[in-house]
C-alpha positions in Angstrom: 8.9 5.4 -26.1 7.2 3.0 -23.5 10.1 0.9 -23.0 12.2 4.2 -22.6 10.1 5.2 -20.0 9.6 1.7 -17.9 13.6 0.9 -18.0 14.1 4.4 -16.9 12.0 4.2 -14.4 12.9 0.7 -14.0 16.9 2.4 -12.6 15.1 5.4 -10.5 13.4 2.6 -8.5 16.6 0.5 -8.1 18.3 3.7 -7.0 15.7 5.3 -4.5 15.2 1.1 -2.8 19.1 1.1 -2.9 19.5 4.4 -1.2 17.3 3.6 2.0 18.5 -0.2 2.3 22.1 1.6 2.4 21.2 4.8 4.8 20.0 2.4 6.8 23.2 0.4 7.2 25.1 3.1 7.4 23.4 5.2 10.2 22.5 2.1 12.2 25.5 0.2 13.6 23.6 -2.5 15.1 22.7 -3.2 11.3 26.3 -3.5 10.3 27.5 -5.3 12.9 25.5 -8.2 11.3 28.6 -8.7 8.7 28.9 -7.7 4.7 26.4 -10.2 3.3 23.2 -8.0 3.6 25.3 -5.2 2.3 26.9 -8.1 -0.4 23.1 -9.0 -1.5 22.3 -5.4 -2.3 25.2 -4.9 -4.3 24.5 -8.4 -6.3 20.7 -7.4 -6.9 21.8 -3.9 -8.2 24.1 -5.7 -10.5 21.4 -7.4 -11.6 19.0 -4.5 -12.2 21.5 -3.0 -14.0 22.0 -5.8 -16.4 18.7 -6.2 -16.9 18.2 -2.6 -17.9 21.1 -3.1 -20.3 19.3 -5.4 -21.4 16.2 -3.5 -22.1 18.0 -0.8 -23.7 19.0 -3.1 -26.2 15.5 -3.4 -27.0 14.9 0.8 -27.2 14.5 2.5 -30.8 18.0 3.7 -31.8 16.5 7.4 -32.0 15.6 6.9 -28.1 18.8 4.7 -26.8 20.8 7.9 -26.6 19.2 9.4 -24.1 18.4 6.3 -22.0 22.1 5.0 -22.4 23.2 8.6 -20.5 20.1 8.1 -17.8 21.6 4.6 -17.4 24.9 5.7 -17.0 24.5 8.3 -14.5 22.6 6.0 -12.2 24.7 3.3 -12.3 27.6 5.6 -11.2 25.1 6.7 -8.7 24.6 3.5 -7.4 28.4 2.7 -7.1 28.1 5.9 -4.7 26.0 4.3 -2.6 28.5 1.9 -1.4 31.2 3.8 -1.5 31.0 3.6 2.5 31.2 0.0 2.5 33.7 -0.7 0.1 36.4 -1.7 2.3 34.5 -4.2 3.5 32.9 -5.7 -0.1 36.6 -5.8 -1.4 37.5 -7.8 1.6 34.9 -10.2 0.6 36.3 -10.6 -2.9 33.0 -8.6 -4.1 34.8 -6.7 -7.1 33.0 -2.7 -7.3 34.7 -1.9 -10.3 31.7 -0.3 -13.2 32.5 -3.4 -15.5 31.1 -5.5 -12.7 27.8 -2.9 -12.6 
């Protein structure tokens, strides 16, 4: 039950730093206009939260894994949401935003 609770926590955390990081870009144009790579560098840590919480989950009970499998899901589309404005712009960078690369 512990390691259901820290990896799911592990994703809100990921989610709610990702959110402001992004809002910021996106309501700040003085931000953007620095180019893609801060934007870039959020996307590759959020990949990498999100394998390392697949990674925990591996690790979960099987009578627990259900429910943290759907947590883990619905975040990681969340997190794809977040850069949904800046997509354009990662693609052109050859940053792929497809969920196999989340």
């Amino acid at each position: 039950m512990l390691k259901y609770e820290r990896t799911t926590s592990h994703l809100d955390r990921v989610y709610d730093q990702l959110r402001i990081i992004l809002k910021a870009f996106e309501h700040n144009p003085e931000l953007a206009s620095n180019g893609v790579e801060p934007i870039a560098a959020a996307w590759r840590w959020s990949a990498a939260a999100i394998a390392e919480a697949q990674g925990r989950i591996e690790k979960i009970h099987v009578d627990f894994r259900a429910d943290v499998v759907y947590h883990y899901e619905t975040i990681a589309r969340r997190i794809r949401g977040l850069f949904v404005p800046f997509a354009s712009e990662l693609n052109r960078h050859g940053i792929d935003m497809s969920p196999q690369s989340t």
